[in-house]
C-alpha positions as CSV (number, residue, x, y, z in Angstrom):
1,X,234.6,151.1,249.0
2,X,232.7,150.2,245.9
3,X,233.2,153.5,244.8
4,X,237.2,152.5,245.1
5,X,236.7,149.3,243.3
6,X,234.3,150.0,239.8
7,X,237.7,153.3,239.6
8,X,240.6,150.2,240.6
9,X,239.3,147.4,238.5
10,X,239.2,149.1,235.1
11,X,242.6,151.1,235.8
12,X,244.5,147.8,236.5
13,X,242.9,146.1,233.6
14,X,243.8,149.0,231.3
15,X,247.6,149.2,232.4
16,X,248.1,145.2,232.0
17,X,247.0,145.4,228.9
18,X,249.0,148.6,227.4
19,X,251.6,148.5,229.9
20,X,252.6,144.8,231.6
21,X,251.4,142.8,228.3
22,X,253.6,144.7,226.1
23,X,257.0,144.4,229.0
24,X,256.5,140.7,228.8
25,X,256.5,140.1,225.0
26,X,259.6,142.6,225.1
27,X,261.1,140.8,227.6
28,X,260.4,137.8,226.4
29,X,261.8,138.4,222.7
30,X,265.2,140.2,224.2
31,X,265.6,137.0,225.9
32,X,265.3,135.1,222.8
33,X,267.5,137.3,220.6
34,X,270.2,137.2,223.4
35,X,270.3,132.9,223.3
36,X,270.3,133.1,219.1
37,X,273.4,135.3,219.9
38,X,274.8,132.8,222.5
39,X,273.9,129.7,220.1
40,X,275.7,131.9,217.0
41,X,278.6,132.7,218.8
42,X,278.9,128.9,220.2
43,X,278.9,127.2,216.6
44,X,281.2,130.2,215.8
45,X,284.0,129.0,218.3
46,X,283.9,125.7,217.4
47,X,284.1,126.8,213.8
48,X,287.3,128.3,214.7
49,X,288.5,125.5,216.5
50,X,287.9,123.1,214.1
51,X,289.4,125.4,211.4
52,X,292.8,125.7,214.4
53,X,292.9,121.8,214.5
54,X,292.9,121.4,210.6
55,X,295.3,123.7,210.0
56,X,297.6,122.1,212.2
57,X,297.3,118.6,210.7
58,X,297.9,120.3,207.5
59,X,301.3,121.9,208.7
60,X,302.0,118.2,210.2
61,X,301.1,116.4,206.7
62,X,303.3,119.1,205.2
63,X,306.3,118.7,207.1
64,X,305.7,115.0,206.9
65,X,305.7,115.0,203.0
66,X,308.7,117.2,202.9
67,X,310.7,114.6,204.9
68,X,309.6,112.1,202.7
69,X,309.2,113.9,199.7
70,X,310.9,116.7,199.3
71,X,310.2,117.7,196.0
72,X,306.6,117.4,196.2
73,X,305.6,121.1,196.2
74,X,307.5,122.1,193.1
75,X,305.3,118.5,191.6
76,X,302.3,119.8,193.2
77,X,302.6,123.6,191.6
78,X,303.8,122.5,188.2
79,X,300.1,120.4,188.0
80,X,298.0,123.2,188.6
């Protein structure tokens, strides 16, 4: 039984360090990657919404001014 033991103990030391060890850190770092991707894609959709929403008030502001005043565009071009 000793015999069985001074063989098991080094073999399982050995294969957590070059085998379990290593799994875990990869593990552990695809993890992490794969949140940053979440978080990026996230702030990237509310980007886009926020970008949606302003456009729309633009249009709004625009069809607004060309009630009120309708010749602002040719005004607005001529300046530039």
């Amino acid at each position: 039984m000793e015999d069985i033991a001074e063989i098991l103990v080094p073999l399982i030391a050995i294969l957590s360090i070059f085998v379990v060890l290593p799994a875990l850190i990869l593990r552990h770092s695809e993890r992490k990657r794969e949140l940053e991707l979440k978080h990026k894609d996230t702030v990237s959709g509310d980007i886009l919404q926020l970008a949606d929403r302003m456009e729309q008030r633009i249009e709004a502001l625009e069809r607004i001014l060309d009630v009120e005043a309708p010749g602002w565009r040719e005004k607005h071009h001529e300046q530039r």
